[in-house]
N, C-alpha and C positions, 0 to 999 in steps of 0.2 A: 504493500500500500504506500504511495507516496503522500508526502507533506509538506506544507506551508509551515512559514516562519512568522514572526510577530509582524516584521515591516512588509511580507504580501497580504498578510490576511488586511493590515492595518490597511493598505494603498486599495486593496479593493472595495474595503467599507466605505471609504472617504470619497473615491469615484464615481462609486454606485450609490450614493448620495446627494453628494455638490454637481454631476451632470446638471441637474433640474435648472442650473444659472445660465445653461447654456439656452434654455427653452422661456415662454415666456411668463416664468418664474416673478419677478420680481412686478410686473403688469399687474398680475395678480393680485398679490398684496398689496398694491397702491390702490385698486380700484376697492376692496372692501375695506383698507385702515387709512388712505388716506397718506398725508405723513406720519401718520404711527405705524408703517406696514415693518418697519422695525421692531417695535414692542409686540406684533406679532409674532415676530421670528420667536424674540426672548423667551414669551413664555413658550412658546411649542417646545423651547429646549431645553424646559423644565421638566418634560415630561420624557424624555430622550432614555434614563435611566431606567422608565419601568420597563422598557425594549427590553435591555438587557438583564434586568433581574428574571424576568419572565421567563426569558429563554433560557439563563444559566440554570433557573431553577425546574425546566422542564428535564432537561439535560443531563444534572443531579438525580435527581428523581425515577428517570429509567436508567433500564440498563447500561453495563461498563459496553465504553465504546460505540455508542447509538449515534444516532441525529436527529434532529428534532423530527423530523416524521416516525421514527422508529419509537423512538421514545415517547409521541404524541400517542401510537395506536397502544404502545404497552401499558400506558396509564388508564386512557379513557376504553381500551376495549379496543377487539376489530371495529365494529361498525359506528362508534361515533368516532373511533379515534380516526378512520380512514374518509368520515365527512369533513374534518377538520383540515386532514391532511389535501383535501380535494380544494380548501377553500384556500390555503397556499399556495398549490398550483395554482390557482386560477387566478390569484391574486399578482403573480411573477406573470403570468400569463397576458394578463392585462397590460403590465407595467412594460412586455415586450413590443406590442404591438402598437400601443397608442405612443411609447416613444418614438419608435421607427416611425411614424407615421407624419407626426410634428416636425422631426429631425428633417426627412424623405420631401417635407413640404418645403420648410426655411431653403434646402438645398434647390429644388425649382423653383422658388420664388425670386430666393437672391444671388445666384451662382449660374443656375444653369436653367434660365427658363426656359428652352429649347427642347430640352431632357425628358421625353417623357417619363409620367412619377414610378409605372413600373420599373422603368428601369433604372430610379435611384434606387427602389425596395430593393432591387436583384441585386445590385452593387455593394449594395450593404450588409444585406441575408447571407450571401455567400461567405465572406470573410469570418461573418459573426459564427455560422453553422461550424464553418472547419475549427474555428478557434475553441469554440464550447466542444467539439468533439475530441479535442486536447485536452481536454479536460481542466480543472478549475486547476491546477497546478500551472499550466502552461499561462491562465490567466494571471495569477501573482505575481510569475516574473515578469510580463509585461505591464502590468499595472507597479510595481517598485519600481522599475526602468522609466515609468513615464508621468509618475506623479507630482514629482518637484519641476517639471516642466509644463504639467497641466495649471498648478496653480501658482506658478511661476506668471505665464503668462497673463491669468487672471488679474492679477495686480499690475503686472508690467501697463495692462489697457487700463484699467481704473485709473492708475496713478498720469496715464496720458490723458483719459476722459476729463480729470481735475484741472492740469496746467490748461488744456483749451478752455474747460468753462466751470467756476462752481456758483453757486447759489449760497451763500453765508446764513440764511436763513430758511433752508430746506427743513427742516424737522419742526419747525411751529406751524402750527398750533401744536402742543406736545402729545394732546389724544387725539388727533386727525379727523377722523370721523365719529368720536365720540366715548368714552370712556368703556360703559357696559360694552359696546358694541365690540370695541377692542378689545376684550377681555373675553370675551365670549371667542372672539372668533379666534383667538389665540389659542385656545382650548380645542375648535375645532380644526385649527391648522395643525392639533398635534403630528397630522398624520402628514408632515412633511418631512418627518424622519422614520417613516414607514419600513423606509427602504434597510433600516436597521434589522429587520427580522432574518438579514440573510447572516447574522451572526449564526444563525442556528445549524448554518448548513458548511459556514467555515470554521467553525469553533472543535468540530470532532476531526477535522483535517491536520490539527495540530498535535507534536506528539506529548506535550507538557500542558494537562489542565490549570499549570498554578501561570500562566501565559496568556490567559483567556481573558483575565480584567485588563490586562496591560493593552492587547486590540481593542476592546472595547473602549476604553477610557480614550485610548490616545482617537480612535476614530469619531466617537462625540466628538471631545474636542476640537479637531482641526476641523470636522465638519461644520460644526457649529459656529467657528469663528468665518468659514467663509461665505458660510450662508446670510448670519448677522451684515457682516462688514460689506458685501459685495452690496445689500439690500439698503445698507444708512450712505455709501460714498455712489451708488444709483442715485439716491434722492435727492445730492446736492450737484449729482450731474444736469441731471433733468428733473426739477422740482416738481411736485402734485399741483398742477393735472395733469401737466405733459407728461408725469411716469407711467399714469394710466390711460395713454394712448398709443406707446408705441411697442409694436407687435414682439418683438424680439432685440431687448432692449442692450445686451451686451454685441450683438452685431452693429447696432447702429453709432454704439458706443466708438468700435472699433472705425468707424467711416468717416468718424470726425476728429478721430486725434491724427496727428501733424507732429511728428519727430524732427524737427527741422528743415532743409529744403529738400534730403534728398531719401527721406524718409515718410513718406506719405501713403494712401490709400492701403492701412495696416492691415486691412479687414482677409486679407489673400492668405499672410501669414498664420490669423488665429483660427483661420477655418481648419486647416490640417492639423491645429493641436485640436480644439473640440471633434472633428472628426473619429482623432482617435480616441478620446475620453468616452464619445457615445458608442464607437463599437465594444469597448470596453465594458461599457454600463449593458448593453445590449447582449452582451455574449453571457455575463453576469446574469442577469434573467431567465436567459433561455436556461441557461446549466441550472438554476434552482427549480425551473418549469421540469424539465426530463427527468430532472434528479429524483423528484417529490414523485410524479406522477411512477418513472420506474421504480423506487420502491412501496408505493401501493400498488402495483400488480405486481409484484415480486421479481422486477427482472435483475438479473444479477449486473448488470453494465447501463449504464445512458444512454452510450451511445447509439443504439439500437434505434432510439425514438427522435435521434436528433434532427434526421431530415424530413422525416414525418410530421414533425412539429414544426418544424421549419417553413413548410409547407401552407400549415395550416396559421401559420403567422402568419405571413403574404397574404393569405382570403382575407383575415379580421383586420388586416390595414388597410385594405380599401373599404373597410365600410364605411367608416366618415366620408362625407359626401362633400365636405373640404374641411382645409386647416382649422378655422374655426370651431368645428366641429368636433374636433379631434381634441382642441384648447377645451370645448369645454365640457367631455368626459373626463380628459384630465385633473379638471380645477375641481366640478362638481362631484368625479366620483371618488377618481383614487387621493385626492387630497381633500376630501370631505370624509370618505369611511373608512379610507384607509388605519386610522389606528384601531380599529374594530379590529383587524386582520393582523396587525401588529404588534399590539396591547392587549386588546381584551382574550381572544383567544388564547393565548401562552397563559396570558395570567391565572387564566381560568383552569388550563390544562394545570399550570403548580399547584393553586390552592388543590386541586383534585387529588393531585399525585400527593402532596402533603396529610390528607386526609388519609388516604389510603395508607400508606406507611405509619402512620400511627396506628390503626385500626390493627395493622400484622404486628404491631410490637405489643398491642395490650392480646 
C-alpha cells in the first residue's frame, strides 16, 4: 500500500479548498454580506474544526486501518451506513461536475470563445481521468510540487490588483448588509469549507495516526487565511457594488494590473497556474467519487470505475443550460447544504459510534 506524507496530504486539502477563489467565489459573498462578505468568511471558519473532529472521531471509532466509508458502514450498519456513504459520493460527485462546468465556461468565455464547450470538458476530463487513475499518491506529489506556486501567485495578482487601484474605505459600513443577516449567513456559509470532508479519505493514507492533526490544522489554517485575505484585499480592489457585479473576479483582477511597461496583460500567465490548481481540485473529487462508491460495492481497486465515471461527468456538465446556471447550483446548493454532508453526517456517525462503544464496554 503506498502513502502520503504530512506536506501532500497538507497541499491537497489547501487546493481542494482555496480552488473556489478561482471561480466566482468572492461575487458571492459581496452580493449576500455586502462589505461584511469578510465577517462571513470568519465565522464559516469557526466552524472549520467540527470537519475535523467528526471525521477523526468516525475514524477512531471503526476499525484499525478503515476510511471513512468503511468505518461509516461498521458503525451505522450495512444499510444506513452505505446511504451515508452514497451521500459522499454524490456529494464529491456534484462538486466534480458543477466545477468542471464553471471552470469549462470562464475558459470559452475569456480565453477561447471559439472553443466549442465540449471540447474544453474533453480537454480537461482527460488529464483529470488518467491523473485520478494514478491514484491519490500521484496526486500529492503534484499538489506539494505546485502549491507555493499556486498561492504564490494569488498574492503576487492581489498585491498588483492594490498598486493599480484600492479603495481606503472598502469595508464600511462594518455589517454591510446588516448585522442578523451576516451572522446568519455566516452560519450558513459554513459549508464553504465542505471541501474538508476529504480529510476522511486522506487521513488513513498516512502511515502515522499521531500526523493527522498536524494536516488538518496546518490545512484550516493556510486555507483559511487565503480564503479570508483574498475576500477583505477583493473589496478594496473593487468596493461593494462593483464586487457584486463582476463574474469572475480574480480574472479581471489579473487584466488590470500593469507590472511596468513591459509587463502587462498578466491574465495569460495566471490562467496556467489556476488551470492546474483546478485539475488538481478536479482529479481530487473524482478519486473521492470512485473511491467511496468502489468500496460500497466492494470493489477491491478504483480504478475500474474511473472512466465510467468519467463518462458520466461529461453528461451532468452539460446540464446547466449556461454559466449562470451552473453559479447558481453552486452558491444555492453545495454552499448552502453543503455542511449537512460535511458536518452533520460525520458528527452524527461519532456521537453513534461513541454510543455504541460504551454500550460493549458496560
Amino acid at each position: 500500500m503506498h502513502h502520503i506524507g504530512i506536506r501532500e496530504a497538507s497541499a491537497i486539502v489547501i487546493i481542494f479548498v482555496i480552488t473556489k477563489i478561482f471561480l466566482p467565489f468572492q461575487r458571492s459573498l459581496s452580493e449576500v454580506g455586502g462589505t461584511a462578505a469578510w465577517i462571513i468568511i470568519l465565522i464559516a471558519i469557526l466552524f472549520c474544526p467540527l470537519t475535523w473532529w467528526a471525521v477523526r472521531g468516525v475514524l477512531k471509532n471503526g476499525p484499525e486501518q478503515c476510511t471513512l466509508v468503511t468505518a461509516t458502514e461498521n458503525i451505522l450498519g450495512p444499510l444506513l451506513g452505505n446511504v451515508v456513504n452514497l451521500l459522499y459520493c454524490i456529494f464529491f460527485f456534484m462538486i466534480t461536475f458543477i466545477v468542471l462546468r464553471e471552470f469549462s465556461e470562464i475558459i470559452s468565455s475569456e480565453i477561447l470563445p471559439r472553443t466549442p464547450l465540449t471540447v474544453i470538458l474533453l480537454s480537461l476530463l482527460i488529464p483529470i481521468a488518467f491523473i485520478t487513475h494514478l491514484g491519490i499518491e500521484a496526486v500529492g506529489r503534484i499538489s506539494s510540487v505546485t502549491i507555493i506556486l499556486i498561492v504564490g501567485s494569488v498574492y503576487i495578482l492581489l498585491i498588483g490588483g492594490l498598486i493599480t487601484h484600492m479603495e481606503p474605505n472598502a469595508l464600511s459600513p462594518l455589517w454591510g448588509t446588516g448585522r442578523s443577516h451576516v451572522l446568519w449567513m455566516g452560519v450558513i456559509k459554513s459549508s464553504l469549507f465542505s471541501e474538508l470532508l476529504v480529510l476522511g479519505f486522506l487521513l488513513p493514507k498516512m502511515r502515522n495516526q499521531k500526523e493527522w492533526g498536524k494536516v488538518a490544522w496546518w490545512s484550516i489554517t493556510v486555507s483559511s487565511i487565503v480564503l479570508l485575505s483574498t475576500t477583505i484585499l477583493y473589496l478594496y480592489i473593487f468596493p461593494y457594488p462593483t464586487a457584486a457585479r463582476i463574474n469572475v473576479p480574480l480574472l479581471q483582477i489579473s487584466k488590470l494590473i500593469i507590472f511596468g511597461r513591459w509587463l502587462q496583460r498578466m491574465e495569460s500567465l495566471f490562467l496556467i497556474v489556476w488551470l492546474i490548481c483546478t485539475v488538481i481540485k478536479l482529479a481530487v473529487s473524482l478519486y473521492c467519487t470512485v473511491s467511496s462508491l468502489s468500496q460500497i460495492i466492494r470493489l477491491p481497486r478504483h480504478q475500474s470505475l474511473v472512466f465510467p465515471i468519467t463518462i458520466i461527468i461529461f453528461s451532468f456538465a452539460m446540464l446547466p443550460d449556461s454559466e449562470m446556471t451552473a453559479y447558481a447550483w453552486d452558491k444555492n446548493i453545495l454552499r448552502t447544504y453543503g455542511s449537512i454532508i460535511s458536518i452533520g453526517l460525520p458528527m452524527l456517525t461519532w456521537i453513534v459510534g461513541i454510543i455504541r462503544n460504551k454500550r460493549r464496554q458496560v
